[in-house]
mmCIF file of the protein (N, C-alpha, C, O) and its ligand, coordinates in Angstrom:
data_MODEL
# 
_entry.id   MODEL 
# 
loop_
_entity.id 
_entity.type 
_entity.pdbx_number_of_molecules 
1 polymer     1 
2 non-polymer 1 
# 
_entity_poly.entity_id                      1 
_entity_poly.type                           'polypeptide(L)' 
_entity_poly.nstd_linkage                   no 
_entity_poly.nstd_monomer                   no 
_entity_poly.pdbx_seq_one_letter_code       
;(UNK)(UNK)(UNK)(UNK)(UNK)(UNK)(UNK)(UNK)(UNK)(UNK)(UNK)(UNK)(UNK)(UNK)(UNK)(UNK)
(UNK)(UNK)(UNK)(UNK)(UNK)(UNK)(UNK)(UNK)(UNK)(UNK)(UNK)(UNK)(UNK)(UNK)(UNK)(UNK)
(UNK)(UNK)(UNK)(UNK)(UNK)(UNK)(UNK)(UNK)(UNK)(UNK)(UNK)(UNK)(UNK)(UNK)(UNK)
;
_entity_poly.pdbx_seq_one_letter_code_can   XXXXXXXXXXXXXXXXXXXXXXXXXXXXXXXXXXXXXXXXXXXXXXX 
_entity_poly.pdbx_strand_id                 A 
# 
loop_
_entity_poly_seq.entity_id 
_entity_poly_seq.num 
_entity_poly_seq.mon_id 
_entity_poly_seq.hetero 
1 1  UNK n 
1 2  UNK n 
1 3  UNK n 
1 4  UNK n 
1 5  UNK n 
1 6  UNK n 
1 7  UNK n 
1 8  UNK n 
1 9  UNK n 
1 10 UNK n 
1 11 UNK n 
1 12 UNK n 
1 13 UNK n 
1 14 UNK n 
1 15 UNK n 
1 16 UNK n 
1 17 UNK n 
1 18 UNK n 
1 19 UNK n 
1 20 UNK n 
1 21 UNK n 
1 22 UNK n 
1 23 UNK n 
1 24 UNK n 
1 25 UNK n 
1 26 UNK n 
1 27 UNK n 
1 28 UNK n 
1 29 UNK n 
1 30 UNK n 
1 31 UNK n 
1 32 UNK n 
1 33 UNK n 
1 34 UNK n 
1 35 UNK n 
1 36 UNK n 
1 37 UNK n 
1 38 UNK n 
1 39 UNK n 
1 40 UNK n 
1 41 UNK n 
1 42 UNK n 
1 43 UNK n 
1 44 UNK n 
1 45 UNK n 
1 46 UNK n 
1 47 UNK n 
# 
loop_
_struct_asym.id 
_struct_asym.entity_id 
A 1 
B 2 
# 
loop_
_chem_comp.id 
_chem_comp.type 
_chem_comp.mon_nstd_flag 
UNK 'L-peptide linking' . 
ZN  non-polymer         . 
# 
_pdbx_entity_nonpoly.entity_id   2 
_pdbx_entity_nonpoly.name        ? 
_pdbx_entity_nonpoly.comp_id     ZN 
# 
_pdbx_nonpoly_scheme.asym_id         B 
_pdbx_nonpoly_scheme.entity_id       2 
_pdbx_nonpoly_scheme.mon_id          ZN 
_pdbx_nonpoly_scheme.ndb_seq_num     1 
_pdbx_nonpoly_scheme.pdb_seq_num     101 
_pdbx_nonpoly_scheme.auth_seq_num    101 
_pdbx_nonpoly_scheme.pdb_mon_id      ZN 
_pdbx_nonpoly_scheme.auth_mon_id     ZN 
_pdbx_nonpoly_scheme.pdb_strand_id   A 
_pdbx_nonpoly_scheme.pdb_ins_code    . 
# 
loop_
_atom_site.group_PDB 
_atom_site.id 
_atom_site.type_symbol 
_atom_site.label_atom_id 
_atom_site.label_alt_id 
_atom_site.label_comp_id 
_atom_site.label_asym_id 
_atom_site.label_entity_id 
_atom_site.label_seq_id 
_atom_site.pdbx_PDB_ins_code 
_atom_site.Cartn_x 
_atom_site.Cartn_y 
_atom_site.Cartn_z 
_atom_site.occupancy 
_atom_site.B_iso_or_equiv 
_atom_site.pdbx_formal_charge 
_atom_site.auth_seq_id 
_atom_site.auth_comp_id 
_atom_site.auth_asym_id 
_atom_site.auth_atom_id 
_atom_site.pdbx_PDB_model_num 
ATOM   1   N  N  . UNK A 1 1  ? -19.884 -1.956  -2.258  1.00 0.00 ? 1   UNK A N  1 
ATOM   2   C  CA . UNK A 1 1  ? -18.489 -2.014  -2.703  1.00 0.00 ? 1   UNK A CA 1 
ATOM   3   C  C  . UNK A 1 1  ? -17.762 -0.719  -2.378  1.00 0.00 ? 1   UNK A C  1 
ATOM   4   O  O  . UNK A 1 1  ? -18.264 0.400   -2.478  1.00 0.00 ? 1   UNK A O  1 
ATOM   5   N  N  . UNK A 1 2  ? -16.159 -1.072  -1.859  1.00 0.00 ? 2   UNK A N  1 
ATOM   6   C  CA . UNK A 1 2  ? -15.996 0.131   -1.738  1.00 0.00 ? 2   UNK A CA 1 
ATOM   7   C  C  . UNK A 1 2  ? -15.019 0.850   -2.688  1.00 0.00 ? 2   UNK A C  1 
ATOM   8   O  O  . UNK A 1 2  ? -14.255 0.054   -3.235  1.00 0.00 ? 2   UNK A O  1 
ATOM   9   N  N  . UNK A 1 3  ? -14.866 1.929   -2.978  1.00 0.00 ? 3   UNK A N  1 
ATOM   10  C  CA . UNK A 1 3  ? -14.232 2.544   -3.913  1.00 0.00 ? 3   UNK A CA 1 
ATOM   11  C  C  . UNK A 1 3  ? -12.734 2.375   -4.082  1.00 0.00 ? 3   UNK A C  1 
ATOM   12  O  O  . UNK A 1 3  ? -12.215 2.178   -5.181  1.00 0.00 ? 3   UNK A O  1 
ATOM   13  N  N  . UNK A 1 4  ? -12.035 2.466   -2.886  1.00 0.00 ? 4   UNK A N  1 
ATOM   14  C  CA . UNK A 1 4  ? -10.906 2.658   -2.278  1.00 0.00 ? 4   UNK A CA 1 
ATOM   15  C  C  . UNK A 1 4  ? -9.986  1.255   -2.308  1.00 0.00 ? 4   UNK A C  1 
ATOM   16  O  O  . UNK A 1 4  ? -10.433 0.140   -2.574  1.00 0.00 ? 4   UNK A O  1 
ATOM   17  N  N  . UNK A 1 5  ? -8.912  1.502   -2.050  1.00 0.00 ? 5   UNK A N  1 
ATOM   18  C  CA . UNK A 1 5  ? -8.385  -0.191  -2.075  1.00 0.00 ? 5   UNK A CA 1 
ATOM   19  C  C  . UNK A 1 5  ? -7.382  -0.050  -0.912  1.00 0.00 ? 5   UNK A C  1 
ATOM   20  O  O  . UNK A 1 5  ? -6.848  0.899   -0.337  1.00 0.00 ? 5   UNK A O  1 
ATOM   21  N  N  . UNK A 1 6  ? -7.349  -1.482  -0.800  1.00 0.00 ? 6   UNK A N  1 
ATOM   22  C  CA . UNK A 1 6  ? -6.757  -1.374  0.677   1.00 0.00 ? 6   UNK A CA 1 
ATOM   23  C  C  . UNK A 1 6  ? -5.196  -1.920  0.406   1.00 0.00 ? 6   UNK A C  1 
ATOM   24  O  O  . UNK A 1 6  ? -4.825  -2.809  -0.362  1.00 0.00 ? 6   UNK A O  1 
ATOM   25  N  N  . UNK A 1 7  ? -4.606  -1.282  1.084   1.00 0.00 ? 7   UNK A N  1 
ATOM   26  C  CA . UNK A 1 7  ? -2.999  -1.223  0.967   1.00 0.00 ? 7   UNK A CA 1 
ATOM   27  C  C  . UNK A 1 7  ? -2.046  -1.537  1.887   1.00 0.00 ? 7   UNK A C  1 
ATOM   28  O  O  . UNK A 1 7  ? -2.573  -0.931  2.820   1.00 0.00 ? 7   UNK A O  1 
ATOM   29  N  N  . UNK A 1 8  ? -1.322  -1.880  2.239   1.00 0.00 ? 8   UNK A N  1 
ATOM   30  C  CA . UNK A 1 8  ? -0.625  -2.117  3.921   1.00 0.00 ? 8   UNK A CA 1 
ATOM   31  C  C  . UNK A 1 8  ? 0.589   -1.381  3.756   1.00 0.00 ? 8   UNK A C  1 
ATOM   32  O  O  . UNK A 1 8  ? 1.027   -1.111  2.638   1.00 0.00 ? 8   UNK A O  1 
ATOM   33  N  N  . UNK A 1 9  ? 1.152   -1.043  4.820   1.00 0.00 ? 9   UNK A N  1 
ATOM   34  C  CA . UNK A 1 9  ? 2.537   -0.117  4.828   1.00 0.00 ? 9   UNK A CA 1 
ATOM   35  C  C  . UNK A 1 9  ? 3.499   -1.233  3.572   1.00 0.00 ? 9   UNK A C  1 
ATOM   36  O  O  . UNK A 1 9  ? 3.710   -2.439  3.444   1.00 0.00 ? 9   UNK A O  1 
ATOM   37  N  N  . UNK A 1 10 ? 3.881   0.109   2.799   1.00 0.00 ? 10  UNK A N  1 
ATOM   38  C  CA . UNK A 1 10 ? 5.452   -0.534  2.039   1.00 0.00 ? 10  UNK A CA 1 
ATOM   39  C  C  . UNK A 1 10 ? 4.894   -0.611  0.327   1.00 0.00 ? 10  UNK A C  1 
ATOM   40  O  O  . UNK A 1 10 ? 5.661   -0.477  -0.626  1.00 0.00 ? 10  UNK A O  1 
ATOM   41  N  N  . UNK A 1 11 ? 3.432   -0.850  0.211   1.00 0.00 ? 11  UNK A N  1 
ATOM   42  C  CA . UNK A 1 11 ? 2.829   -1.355  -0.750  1.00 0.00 ? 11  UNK A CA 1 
ATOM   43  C  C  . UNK A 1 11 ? 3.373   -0.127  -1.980  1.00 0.00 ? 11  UNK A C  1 
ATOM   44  O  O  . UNK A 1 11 ? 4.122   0.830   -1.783  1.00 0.00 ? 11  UNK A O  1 
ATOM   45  N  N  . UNK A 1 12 ? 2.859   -0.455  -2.968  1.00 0.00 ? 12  UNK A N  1 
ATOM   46  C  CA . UNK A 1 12 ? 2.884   0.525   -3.888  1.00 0.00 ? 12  UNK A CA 1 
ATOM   47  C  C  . UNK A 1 12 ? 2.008   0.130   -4.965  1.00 0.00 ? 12  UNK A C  1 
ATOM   48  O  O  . UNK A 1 12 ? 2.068   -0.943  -5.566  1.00 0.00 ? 12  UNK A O  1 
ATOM   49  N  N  . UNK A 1 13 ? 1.252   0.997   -5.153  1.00 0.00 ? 13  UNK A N  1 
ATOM   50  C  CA . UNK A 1 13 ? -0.395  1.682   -5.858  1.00 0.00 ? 13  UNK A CA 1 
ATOM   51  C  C  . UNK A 1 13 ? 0.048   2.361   -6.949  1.00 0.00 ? 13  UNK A C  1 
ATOM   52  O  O  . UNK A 1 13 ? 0.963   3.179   -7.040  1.00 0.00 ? 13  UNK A O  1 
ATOM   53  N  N  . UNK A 1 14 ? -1.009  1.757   -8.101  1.00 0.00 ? 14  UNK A N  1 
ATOM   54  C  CA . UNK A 1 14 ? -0.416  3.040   -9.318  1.00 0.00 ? 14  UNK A CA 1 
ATOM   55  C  C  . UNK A 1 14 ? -1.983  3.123   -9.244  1.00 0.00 ? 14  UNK A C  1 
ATOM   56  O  O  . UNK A 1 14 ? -2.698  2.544   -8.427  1.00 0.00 ? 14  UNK A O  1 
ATOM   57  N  N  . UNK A 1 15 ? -2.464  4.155   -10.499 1.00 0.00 ? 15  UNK A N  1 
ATOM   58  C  CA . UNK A 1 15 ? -3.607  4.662   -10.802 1.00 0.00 ? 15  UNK A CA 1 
ATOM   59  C  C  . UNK A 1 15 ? -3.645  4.209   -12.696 1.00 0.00 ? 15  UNK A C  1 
ATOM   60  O  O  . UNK A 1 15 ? -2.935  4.378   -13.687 1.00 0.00 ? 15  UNK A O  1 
ATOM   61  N  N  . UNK A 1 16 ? -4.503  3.786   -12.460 1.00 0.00 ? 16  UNK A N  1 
ATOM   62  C  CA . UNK A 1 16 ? -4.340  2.871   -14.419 1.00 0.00 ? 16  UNK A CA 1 
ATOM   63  C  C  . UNK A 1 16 ? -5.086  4.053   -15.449 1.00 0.00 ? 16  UNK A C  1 
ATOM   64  O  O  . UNK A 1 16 ? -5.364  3.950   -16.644 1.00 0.00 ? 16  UNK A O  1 
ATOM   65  N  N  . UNK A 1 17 ? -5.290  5.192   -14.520 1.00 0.00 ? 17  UNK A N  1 
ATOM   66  C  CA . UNK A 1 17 ? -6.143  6.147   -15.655 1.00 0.00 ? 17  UNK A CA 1 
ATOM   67  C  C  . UNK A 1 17 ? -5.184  7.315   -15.986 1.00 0.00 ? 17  UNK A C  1 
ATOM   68  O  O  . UNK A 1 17 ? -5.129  8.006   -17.004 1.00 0.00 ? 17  UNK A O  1 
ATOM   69  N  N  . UNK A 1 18 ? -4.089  7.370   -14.318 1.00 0.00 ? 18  UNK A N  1 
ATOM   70  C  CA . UNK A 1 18 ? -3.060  8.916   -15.210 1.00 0.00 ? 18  UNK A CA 1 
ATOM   71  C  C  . UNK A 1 18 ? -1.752  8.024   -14.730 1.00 0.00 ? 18  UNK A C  1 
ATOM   72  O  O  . UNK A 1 18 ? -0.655  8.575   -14.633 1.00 0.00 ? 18  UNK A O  1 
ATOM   73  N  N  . UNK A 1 19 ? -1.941  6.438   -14.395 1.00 0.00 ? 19  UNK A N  1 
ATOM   74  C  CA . UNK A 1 19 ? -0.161  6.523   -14.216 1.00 0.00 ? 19  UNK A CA 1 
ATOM   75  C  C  . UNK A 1 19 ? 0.286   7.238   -13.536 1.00 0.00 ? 19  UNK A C  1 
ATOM   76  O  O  . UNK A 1 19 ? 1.377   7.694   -13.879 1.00 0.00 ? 19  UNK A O  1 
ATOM   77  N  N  . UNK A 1 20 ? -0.327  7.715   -12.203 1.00 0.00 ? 20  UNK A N  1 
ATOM   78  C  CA . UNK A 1 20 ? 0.390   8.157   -11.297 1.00 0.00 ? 20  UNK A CA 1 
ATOM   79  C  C  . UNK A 1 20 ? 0.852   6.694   -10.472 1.00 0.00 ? 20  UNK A C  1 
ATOM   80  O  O  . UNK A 1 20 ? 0.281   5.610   -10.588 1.00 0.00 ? 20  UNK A O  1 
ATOM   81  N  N  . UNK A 1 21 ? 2.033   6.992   -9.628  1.00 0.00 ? 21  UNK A N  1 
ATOM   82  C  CA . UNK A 1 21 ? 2.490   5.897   -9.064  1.00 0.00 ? 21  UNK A CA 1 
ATOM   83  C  C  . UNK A 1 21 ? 2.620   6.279   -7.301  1.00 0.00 ? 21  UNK A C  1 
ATOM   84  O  O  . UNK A 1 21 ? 3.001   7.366   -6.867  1.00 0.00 ? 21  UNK A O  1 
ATOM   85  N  N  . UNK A 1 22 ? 2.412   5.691   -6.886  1.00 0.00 ? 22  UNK A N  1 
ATOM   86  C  CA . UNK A 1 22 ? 2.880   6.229   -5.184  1.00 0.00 ? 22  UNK A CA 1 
ATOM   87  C  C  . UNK A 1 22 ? 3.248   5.035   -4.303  1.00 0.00 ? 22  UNK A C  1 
ATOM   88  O  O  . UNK A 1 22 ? 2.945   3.949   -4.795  1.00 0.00 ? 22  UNK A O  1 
ATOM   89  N  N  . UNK A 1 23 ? 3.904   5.003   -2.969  1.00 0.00 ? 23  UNK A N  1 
ATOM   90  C  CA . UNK A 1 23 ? 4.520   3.987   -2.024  1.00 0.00 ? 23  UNK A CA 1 
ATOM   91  C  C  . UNK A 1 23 ? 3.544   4.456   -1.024  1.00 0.00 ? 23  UNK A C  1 
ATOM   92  O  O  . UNK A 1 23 ? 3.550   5.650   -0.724  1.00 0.00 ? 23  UNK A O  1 
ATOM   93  N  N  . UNK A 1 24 ? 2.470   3.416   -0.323  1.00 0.00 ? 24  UNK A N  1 
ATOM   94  C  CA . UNK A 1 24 ? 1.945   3.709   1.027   1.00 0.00 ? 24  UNK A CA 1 
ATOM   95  C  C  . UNK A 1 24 ? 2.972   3.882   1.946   1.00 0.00 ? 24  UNK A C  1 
ATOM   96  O  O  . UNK A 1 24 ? 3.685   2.892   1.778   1.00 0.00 ? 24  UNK A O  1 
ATOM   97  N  N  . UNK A 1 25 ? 3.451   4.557   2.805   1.00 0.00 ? 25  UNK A N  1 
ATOM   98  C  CA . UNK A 1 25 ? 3.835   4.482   4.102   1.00 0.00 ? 25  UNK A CA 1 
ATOM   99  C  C  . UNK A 1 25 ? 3.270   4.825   5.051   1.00 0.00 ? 25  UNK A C  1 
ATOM   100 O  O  . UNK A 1 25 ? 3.877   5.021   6.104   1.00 0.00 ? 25  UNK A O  1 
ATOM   101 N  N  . UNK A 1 26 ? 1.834   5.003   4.921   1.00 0.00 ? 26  UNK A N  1 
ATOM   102 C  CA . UNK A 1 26 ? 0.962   5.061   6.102   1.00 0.00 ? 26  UNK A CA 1 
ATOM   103 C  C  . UNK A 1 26 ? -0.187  5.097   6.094   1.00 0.00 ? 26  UNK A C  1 
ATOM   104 O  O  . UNK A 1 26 ? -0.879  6.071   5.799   1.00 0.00 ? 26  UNK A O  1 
ATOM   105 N  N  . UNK A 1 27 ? -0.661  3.688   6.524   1.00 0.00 ? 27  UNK A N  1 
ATOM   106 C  CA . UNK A 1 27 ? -1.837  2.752   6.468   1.00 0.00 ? 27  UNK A CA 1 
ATOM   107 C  C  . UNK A 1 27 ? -2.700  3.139   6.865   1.00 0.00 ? 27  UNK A C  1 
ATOM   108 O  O  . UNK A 1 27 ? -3.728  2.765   6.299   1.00 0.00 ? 27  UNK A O  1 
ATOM   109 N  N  . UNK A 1 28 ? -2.913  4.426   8.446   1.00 0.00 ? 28  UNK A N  1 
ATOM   110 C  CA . UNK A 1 28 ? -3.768  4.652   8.740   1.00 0.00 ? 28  UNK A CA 1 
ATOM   111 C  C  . UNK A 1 28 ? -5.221  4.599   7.888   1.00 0.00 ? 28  UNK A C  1 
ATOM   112 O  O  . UNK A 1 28 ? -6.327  4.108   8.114   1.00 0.00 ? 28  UNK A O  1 
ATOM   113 N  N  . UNK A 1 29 ? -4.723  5.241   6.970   1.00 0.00 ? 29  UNK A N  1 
ATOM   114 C  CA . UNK A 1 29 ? -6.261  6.087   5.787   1.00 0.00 ? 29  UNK A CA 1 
ATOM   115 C  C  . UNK A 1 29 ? -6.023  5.257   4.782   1.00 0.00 ? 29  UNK A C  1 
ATOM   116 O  O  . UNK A 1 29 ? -5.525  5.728   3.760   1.00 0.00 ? 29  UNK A O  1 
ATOM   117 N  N  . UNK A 1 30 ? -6.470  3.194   4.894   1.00 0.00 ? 30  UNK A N  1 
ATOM   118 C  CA . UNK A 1 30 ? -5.976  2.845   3.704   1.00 0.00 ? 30  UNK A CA 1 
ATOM   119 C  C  . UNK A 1 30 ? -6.868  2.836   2.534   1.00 0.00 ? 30  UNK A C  1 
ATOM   120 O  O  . UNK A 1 30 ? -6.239  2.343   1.598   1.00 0.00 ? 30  UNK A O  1 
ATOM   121 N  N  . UNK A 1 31 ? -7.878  3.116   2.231   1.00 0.00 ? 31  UNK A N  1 
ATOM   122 C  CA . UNK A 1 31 ? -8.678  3.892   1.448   1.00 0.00 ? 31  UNK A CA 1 
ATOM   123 C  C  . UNK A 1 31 ? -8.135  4.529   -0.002  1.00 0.00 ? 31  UNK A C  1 
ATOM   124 O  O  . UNK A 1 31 ? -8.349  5.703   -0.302  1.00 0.00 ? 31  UNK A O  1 
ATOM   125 N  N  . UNK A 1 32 ? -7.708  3.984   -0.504  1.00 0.00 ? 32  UNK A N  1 
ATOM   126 C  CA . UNK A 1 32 ? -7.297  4.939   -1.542  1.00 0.00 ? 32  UNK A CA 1 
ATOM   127 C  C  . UNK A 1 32 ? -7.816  5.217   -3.149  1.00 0.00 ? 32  UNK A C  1 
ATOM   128 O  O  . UNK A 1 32 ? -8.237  4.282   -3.831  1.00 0.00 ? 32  UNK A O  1 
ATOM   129 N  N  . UNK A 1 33 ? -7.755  6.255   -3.534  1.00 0.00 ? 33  UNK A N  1 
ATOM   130 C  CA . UNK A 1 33 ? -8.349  6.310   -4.530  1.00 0.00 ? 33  UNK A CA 1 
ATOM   131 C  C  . UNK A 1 33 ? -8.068  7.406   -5.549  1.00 0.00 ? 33  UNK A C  1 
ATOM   132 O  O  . UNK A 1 33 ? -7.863  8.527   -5.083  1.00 0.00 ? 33  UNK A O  1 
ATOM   133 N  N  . UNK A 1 34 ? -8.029  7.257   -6.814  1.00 0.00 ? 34  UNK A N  1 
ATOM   134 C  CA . UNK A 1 34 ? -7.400  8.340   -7.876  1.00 0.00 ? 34  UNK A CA 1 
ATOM   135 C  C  . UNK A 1 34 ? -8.012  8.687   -9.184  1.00 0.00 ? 34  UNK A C  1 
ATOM   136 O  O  . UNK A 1 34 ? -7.831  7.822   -10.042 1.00 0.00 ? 34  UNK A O  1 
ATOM   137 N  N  . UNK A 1 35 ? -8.643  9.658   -9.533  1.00 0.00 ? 35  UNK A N  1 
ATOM   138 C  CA . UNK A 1 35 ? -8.993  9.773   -10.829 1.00 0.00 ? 35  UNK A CA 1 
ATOM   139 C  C  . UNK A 1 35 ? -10.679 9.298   -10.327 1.00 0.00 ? 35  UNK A C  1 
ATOM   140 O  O  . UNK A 1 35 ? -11.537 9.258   -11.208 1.00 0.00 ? 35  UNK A O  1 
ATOM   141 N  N  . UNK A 1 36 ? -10.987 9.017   -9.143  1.00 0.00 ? 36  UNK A N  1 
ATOM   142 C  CA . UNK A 1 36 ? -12.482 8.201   -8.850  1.00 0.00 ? 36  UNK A CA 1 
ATOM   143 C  C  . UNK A 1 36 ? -12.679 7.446   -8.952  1.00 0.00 ? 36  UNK A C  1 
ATOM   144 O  O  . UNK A 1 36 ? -13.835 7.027   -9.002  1.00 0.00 ? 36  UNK A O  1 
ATOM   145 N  N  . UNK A 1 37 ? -11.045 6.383   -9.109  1.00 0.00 ? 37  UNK A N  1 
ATOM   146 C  CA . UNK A 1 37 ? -11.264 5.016   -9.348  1.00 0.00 ? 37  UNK A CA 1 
ATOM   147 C  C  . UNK A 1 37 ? -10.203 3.873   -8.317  1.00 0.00 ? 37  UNK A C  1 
ATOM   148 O  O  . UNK A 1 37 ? -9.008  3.962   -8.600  1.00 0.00 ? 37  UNK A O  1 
ATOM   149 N  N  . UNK A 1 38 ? -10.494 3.036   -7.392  1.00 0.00 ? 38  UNK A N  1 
ATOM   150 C  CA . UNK A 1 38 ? -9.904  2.636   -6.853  1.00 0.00 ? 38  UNK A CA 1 
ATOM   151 C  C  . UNK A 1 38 ? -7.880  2.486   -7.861  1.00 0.00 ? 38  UNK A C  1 
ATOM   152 O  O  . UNK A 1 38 ? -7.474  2.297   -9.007  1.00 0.00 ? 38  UNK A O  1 
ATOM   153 N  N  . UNK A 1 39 ? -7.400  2.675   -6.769  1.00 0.00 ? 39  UNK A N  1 
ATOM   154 C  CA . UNK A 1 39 ? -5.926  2.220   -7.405  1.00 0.00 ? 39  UNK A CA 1 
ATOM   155 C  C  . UNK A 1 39 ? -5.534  0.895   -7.211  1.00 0.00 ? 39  UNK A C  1 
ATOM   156 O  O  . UNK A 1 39 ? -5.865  0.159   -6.282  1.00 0.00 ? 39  UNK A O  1 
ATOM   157 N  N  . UNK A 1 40 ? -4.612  0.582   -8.401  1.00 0.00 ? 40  UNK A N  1 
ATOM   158 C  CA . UNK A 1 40 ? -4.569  -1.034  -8.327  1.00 0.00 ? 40  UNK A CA 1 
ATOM   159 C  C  . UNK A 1 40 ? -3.112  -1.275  -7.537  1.00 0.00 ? 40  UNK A C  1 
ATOM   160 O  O  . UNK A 1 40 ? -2.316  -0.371  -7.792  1.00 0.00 ? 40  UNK A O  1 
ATOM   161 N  N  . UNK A 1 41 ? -2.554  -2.379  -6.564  1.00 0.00 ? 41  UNK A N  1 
ATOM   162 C  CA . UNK A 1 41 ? -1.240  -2.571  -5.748  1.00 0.00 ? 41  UNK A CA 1 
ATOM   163 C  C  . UNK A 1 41 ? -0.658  -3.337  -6.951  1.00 0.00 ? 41  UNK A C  1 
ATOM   164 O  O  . UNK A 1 41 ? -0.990  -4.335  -7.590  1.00 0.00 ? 41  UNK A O  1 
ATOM   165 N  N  . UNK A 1 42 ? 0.352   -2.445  -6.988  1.00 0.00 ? 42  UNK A N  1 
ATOM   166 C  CA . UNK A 1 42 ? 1.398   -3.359  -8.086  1.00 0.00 ? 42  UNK A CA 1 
ATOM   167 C  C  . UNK A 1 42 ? 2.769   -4.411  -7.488  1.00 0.00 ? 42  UNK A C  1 
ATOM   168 O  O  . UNK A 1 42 ? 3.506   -5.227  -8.040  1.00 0.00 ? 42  UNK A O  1 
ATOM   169 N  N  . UNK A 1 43 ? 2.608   -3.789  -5.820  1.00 0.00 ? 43  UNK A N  1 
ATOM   170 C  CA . UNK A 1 43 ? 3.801   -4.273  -5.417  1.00 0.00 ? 43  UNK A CA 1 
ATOM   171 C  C  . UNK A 1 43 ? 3.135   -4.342  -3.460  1.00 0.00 ? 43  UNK A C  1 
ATOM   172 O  O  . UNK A 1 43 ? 2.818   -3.427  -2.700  1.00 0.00 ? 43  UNK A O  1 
ATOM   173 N  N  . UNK A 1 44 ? 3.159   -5.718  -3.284  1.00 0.00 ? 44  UNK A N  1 
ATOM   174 C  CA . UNK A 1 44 ? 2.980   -5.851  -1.903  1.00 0.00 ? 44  UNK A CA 1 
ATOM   175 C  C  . UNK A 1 44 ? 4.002   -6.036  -1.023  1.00 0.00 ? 44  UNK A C  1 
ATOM   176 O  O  . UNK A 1 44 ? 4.931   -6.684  -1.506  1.00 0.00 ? 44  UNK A O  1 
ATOM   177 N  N  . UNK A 1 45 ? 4.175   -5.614  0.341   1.00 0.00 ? 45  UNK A N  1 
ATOM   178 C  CA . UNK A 1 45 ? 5.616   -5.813  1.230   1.00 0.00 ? 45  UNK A CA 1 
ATOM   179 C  C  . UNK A 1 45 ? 5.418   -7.197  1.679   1.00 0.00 ? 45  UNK A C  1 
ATOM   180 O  O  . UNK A 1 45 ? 4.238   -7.545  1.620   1.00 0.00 ? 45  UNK A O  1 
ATOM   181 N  N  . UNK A 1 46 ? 6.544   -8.416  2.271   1.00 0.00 ? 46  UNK A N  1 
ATOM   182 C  CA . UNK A 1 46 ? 6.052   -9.479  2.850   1.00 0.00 ? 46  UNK A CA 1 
ATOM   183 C  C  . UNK A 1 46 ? 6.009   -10.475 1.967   1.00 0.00 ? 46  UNK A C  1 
ATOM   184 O  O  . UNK A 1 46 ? 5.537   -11.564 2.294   1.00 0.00 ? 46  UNK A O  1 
ATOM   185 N  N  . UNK A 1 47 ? 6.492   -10.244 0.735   1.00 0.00 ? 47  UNK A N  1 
ATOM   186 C  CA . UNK A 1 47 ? 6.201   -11.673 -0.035  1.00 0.00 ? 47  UNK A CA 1 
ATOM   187 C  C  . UNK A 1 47 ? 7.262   -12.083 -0.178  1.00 0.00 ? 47  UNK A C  1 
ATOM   188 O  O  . UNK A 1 47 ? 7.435   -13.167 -0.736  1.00 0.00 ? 47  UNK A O  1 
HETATM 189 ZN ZN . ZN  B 2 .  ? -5.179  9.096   -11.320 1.00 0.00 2 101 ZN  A ZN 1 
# 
């Protein structure tokens, strides 16, 4: 399993342990991760 969560340009990721919030705009490294815990997409582009 991997730690990280995968995100596509536009998305936006919060972190459920400090409530940080952020907007991907660049997918390259979509991997993401905060606090050591994958971040959850609260908002996908395309729907
Ligand atoms: Zn965090």
């Amino acid at each position: 399993m991997s730690e990280g969560t995968n995100a596509p340009n536009g998305s936006r990721v919060k972190c459920e342990a400090c409530n940080a919030e952020a907007i991907i705009v660049k997918a390259e490294n979509p991997s993401l991760s905060c606090c050591g815990q994958a971040l959850t997409i609260t908002f996908k582009p395309g729907a």
